[in-house]
C-alpha positions in Angstrom: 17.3 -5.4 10.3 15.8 -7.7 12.5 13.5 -10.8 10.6 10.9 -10.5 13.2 9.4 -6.6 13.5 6.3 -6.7 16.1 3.8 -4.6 16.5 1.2 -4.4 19.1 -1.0 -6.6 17.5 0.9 -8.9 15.4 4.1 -9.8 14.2 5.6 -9.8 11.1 8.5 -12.5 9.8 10.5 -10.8 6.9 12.5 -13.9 6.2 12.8 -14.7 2.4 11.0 -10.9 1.7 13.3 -8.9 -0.6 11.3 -5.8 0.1 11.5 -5.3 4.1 9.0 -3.3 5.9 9.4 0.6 5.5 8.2 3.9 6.0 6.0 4.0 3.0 4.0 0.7 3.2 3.3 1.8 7.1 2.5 5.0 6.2 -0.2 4.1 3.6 -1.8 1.4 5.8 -1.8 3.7 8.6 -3.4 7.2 6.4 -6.0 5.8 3.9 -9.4 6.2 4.9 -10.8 2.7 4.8 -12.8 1.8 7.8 -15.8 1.3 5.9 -14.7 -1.0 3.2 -16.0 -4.9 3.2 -13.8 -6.4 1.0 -10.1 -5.0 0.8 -7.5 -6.1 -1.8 -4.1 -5.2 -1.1 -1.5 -5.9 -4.4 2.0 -6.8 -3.9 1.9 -7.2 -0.2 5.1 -8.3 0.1 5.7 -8.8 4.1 1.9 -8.8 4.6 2.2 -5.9 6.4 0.0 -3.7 4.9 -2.6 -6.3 4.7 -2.1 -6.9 8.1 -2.6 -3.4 9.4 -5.5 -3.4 7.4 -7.2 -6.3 9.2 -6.5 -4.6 12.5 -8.2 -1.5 11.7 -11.1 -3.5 10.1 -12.5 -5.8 12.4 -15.6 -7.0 10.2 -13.5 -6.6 7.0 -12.1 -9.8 4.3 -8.3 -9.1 3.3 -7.3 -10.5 0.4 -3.4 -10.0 -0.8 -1.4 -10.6 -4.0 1.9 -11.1 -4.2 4.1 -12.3 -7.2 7.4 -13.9 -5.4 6.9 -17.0 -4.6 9.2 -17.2 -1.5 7.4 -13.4 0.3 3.9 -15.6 -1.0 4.7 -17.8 1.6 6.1 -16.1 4.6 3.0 -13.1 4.2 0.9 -16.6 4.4 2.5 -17.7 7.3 2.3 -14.3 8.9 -1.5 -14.1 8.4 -2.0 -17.1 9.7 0.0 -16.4 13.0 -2.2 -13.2 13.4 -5.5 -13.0 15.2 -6.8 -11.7 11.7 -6.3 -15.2 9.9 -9.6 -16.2 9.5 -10.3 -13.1 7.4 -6.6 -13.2 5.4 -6.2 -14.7 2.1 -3.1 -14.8 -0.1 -2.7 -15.2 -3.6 0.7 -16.2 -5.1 0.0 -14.5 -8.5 0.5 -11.2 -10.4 -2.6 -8.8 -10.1 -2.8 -9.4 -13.8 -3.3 -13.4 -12.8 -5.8 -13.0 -10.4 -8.6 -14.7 -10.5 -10.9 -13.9 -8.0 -14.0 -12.8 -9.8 -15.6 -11.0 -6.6 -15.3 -7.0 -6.4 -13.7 -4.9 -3.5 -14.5 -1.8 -2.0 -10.9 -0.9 -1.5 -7.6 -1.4 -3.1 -4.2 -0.2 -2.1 -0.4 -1.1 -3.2 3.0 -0.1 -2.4 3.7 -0.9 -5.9 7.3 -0.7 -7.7 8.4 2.4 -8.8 11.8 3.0 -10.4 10.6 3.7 -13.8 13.2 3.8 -16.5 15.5 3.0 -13.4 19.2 1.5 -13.9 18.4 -2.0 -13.7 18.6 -3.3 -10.1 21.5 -6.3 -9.9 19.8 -7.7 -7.2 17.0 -9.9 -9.3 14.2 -10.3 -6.6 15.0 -6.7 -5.4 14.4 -6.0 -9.4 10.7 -7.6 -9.6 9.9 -6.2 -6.5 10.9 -2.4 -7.6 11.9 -1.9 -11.4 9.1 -1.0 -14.1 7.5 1.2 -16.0 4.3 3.7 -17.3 3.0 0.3 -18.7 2.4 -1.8 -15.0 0.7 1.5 -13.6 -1.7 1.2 -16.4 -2.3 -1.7 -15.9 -2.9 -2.0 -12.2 -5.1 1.7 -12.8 -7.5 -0.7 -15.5 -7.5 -3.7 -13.0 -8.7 -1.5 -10.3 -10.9 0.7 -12.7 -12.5 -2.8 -13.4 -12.4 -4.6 -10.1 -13.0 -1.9 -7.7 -17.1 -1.7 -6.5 -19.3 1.3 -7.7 -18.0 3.7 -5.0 -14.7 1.8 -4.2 -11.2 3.4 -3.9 -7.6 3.0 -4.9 -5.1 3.8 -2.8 -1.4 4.1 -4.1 1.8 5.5 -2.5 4.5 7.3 -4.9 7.0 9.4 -5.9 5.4 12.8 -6.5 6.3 13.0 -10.5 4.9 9.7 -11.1 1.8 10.9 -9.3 1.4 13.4 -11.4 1.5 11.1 -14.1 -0.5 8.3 -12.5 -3.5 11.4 -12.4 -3.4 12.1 -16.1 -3.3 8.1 -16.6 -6.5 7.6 -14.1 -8.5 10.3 -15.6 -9.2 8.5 -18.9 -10.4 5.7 -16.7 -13.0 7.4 -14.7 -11.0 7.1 -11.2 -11.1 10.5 -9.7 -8.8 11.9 -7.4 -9.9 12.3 -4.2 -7.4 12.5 -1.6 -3.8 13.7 -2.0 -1.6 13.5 1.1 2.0 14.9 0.5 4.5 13.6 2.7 7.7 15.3 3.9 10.6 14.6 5.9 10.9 18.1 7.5 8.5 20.9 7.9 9.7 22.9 4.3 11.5 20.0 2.5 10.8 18.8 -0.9 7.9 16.4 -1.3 9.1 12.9 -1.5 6.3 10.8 -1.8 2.3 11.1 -2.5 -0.4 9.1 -0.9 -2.9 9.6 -4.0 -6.3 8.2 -3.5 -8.7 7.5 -6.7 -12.5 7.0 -6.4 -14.8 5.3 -8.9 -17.0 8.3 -10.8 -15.7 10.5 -7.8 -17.2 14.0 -8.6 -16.5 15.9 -5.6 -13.3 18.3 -4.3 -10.4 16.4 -3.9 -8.7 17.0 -0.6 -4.9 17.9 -0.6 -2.6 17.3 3.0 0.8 17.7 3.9 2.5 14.5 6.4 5.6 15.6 8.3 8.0 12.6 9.6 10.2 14.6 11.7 10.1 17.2 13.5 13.9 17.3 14.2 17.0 15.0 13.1 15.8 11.4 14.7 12.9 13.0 16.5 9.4 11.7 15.0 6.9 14.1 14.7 3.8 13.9 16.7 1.8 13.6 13.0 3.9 10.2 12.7 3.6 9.5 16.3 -0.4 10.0 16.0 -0.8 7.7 12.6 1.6 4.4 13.8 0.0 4.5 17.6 -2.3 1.6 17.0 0.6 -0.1 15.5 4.1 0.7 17.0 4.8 -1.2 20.4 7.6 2.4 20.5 4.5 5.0 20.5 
């Protein structure tokens, strides 16, 4: 894969990134609802990508990113900084559970690891960027149960069993579900990842979607076509 990848608006360098850009962070970025929100956080950003899609959707909004490897730290920096979004772009070299912004945010989303219980990866950055367990998720569910605003959301992409669990685990927190978006590569096939979206004291219907990538083998769907059109220089 080429370092470079640009998009219509901005270009993102994904030298010294263990985690490259891929079908679920762009999928996230481009699906959650959160034209609205002031003050975004985005954990793990990695490339910066999803932060910077973010920032291009939301022309009045603050981006703030976390992001525990030093060396994807710096080049997500560097990418904010050659956007036109800079001046609203911060990044944090730190954990989430480091962070020490004291402000709150009206949105939060991650791409977070999510190889639980996984064979350990022998590639050690590839490792922190995607082997964990049950006890990170509670954690990042309590930091955004604690940092999100009143009415503020949470925004996670997933395998559909950890969803599941990631539901039972936000419940005891008071983060509701409100949006579930269940993505598929093929009309009929297996779902193989969730968008799940929590609210803060949420207490109305949750909403439940199906995404479709393809519509045949290396044809994208006009679903995927529709949702990376702002973004993709191809649509």
């Amino acid at each position: 894969m080429a370092s470079i990848f640009q998009f219509k608006e901005f270009a993102v360098d994904q030298s010294d990134c263990a985690m490259k850009i891929n079908t679920d962070a762009v999928l996230l970025a481009s699906l959650v609802h959160v034209e609205s929100s002031e003050r975004i956080l985005d954990i793990g950003t990695g490339t910066g990508v999803i932060a910077l899609m973010l920032a291009q959707r939301c022309a009045d909004s603050e981006v703030i990113a976390v992001e525990i490897d030093p060396a994807a730290a710096k080049r997500a920096a560097i990418n904010f900084r050659n956007s036109n979004f800079g001046d609203r772009m911060v990044m944090h070299a730190c954990s989430f559970q480091d962070f020490t912004d004291t402000g709150s945010f009206d949105f939060i989303i991650s791409n977070p690891p999510f190889y639980t219980d996984s064979l350990h990866n022998p590639d050690a950055r590839k490792k922190l960027a995607r082997h964990t367990d049950l006890q990170f998720f509670n954690e990042l569910l309590t930091f955004a149960a604690v940092k999100l605003q009143v009415d503020g959301q949470l925004a996670l992409i997933v395998p559909k069993l950890l969803a599941d669990e990631l539901k039972e685990i936000a419940e005891t927190l008071d983060l509701c579900l409100k949006e579930e978006i269940q993505i598929r590569s093929f009309e009929g096939d297996a779902i193989i990842r969730k968008i799940i979206v929590f609210q803060k004291a949420y207490r109305g219907v949750s909403t439940v979607s199906d995404f479709i990538i393809y519509e045949a083998k290396g044809v994208y769907s006009e679903m995927y076509k529709t949702a990376l059109r702002p973004y993709f220089l191809a649509f």
